[in-house]
Backbone as CSV, one residue per row, in Angstrom:
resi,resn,N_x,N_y,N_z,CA_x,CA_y,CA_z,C_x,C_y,C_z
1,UNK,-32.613,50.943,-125.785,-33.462,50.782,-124.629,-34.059,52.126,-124.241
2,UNK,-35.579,52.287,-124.076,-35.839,53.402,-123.687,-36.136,53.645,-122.063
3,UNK,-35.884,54.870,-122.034,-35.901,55.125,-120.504,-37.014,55.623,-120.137
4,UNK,-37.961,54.564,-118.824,-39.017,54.530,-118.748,-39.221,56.149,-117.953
5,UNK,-40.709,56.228,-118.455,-40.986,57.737,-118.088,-42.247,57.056,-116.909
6,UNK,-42.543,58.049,-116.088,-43.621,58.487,-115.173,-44.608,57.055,-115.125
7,UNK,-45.431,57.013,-115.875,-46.344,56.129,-116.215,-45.449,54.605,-116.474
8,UNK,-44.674,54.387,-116.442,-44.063,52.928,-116.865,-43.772,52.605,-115.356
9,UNK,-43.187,53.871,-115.057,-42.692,53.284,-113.715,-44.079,53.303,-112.406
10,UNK,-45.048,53.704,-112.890,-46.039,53.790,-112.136,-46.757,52.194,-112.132
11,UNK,-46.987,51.510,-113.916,-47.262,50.152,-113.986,-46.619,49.511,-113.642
12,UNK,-45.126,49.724,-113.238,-44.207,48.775,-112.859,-44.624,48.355,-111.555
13,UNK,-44.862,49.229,-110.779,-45.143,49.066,-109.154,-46.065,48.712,-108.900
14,UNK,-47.203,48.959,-110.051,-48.586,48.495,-109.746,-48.657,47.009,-110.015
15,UNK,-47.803,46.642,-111.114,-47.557,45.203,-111.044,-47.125,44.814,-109.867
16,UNK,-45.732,44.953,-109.157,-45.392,44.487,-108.070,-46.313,44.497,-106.934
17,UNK,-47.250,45.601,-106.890,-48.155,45.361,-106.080,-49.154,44.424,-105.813
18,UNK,-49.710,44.362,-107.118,-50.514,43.168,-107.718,-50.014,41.613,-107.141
19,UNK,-48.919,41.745,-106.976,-47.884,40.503,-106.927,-47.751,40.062,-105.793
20,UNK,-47.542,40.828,-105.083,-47.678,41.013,-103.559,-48.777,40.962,-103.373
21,UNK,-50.100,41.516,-103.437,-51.168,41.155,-103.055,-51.508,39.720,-103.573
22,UNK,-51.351,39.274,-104.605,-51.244,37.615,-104.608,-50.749,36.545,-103.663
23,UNK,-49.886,37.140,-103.106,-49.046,36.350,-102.275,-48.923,36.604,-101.184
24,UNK,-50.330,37.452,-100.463,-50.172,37.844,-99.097,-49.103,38.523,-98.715
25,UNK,-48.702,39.623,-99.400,-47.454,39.924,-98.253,-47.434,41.690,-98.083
26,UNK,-48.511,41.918,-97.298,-48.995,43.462,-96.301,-47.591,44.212,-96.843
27,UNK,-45.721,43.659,-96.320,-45.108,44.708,-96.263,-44.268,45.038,-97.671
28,UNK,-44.637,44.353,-98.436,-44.165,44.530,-100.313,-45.315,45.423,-100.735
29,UNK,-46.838,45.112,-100.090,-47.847,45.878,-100.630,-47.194,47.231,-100.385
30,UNK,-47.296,47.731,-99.340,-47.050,49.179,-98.619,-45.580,49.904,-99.426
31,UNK,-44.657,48.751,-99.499,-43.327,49.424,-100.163,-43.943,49.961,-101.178
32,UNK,-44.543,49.249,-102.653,-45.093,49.253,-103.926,-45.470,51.164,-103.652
33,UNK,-46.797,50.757,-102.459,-47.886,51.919,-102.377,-47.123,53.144,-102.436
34,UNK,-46.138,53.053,-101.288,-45.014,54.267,-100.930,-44.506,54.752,-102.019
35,UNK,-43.872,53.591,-102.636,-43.049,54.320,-103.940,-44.047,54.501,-104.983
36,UNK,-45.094,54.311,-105.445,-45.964,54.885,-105.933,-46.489,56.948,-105.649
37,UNK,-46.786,56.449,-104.384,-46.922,58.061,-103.547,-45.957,58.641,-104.067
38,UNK,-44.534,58.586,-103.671,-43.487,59.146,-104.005,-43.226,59.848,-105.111
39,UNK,-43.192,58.989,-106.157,-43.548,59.114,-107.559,-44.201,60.159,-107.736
40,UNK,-45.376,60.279,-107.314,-46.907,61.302,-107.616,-46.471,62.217,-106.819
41,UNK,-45.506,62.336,-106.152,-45.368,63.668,-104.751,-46.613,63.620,-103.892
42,UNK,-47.188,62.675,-103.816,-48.060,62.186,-102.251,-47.254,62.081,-101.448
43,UNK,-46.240,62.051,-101.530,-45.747,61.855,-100.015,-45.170,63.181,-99.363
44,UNK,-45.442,63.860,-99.235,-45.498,65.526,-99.024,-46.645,66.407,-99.430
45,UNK,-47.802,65.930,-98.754,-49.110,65.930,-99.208,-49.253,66.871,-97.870
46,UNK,-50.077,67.824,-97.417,-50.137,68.606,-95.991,-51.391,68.026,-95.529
47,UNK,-51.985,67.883,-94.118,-53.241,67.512,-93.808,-53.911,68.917,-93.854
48,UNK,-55.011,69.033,-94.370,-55.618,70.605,-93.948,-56.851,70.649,-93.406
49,UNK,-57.335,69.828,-92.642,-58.435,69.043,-91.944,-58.253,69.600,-90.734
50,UNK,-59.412,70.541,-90.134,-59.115,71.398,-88.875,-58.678,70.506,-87.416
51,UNK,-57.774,70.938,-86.920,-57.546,70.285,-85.346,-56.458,69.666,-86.257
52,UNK,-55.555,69.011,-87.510,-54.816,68.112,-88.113,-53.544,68.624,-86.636
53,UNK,-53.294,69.277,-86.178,-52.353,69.029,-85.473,-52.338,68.467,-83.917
54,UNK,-53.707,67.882,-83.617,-53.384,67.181,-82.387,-53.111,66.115,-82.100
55,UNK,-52.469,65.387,-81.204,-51.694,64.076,-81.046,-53.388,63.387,-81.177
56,UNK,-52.450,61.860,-81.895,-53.867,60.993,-81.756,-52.707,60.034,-81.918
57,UNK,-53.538,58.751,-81.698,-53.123,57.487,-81.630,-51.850,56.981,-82.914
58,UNK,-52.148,57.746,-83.588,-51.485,57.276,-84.959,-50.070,57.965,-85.034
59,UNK,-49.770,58.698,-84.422,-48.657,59.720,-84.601,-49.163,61.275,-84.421
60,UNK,-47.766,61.574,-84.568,-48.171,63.530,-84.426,-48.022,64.100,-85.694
61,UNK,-49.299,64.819,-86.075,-49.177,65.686,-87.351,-48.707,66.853,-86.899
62,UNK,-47.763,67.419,-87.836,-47.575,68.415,-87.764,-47.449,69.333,-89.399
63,UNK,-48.637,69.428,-89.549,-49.186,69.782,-91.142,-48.928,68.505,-92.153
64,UNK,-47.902,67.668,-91.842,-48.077,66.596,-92.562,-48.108,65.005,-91.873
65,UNK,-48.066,64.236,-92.880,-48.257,63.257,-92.171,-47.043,62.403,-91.635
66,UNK,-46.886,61.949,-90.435,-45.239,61.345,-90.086,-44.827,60.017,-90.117
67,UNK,-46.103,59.367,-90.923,-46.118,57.831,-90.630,-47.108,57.451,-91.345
68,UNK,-46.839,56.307,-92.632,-48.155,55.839,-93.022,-48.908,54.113,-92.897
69,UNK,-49.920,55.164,-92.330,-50.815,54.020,-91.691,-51.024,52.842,-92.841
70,UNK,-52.092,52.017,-92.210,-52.416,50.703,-93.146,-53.730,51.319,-93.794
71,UNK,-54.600,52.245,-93.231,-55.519,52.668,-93.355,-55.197,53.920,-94.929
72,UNK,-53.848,54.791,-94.736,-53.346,55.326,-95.528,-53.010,54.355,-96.872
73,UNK,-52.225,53.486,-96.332,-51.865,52.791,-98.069,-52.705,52.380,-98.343
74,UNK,-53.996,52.067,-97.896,-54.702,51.625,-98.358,-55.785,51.991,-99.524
75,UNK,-55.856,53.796,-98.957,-56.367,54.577,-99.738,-55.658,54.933,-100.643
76,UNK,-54.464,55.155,-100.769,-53.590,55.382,-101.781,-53.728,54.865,-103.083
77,UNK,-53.630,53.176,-102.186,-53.380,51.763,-103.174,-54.999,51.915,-104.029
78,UNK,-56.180,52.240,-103.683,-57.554,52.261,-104.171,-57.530,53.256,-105.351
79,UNK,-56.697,54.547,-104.875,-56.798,55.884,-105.602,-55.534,55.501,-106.916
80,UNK,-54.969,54.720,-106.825,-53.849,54.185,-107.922,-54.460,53.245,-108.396
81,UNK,-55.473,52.501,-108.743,-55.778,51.689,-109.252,-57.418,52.176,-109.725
82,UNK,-57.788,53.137,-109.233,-58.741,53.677,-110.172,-58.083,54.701,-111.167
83,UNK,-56.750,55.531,-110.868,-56.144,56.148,-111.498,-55.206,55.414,-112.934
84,UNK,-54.774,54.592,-112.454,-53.966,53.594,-113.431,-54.384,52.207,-114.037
């Protein structure tokens, strides 16, 4: 049995994602997306977008991000599927 590298485990999730988006279900999508990010080290990504540290509706940045939005996985999920 070989032990899946980087890219296997990247189609793996993208399947599950796929799967979940079949079946309506927003919070399997976002898991998929996350552990995707993860994977890629997106998820310790810094904002460097001037003012990134003032409170807004979404949470508090503080150089990174503390919470990901729907608006976030969403871009993620777009940028993994033109990537993969």
């Amino acid at each position: 049995m070989k032990i899946p590298d980087l890219n296997d485990l990247i189609a793996d999730l993208q399947t599950a994602k796929q799967i979940a988006i079949d079946d309506r279900n927003p919070n399997a999508i976002v898991t998929a997306t996350v552990a995707q990010a993860k994977l890629l080290g997106m998820d310790n990504m810094r904002d460097v977008t001037p003012n990134s540290n003032i409170k807004s509706g979404l949470g508090h940045f503080y150089g990174g991000i503390t919470e990901l939005t729907p608006e976030a996985a969403l871009a993620i999920s777009k940028r993994l599927d033109e990537e993969y």
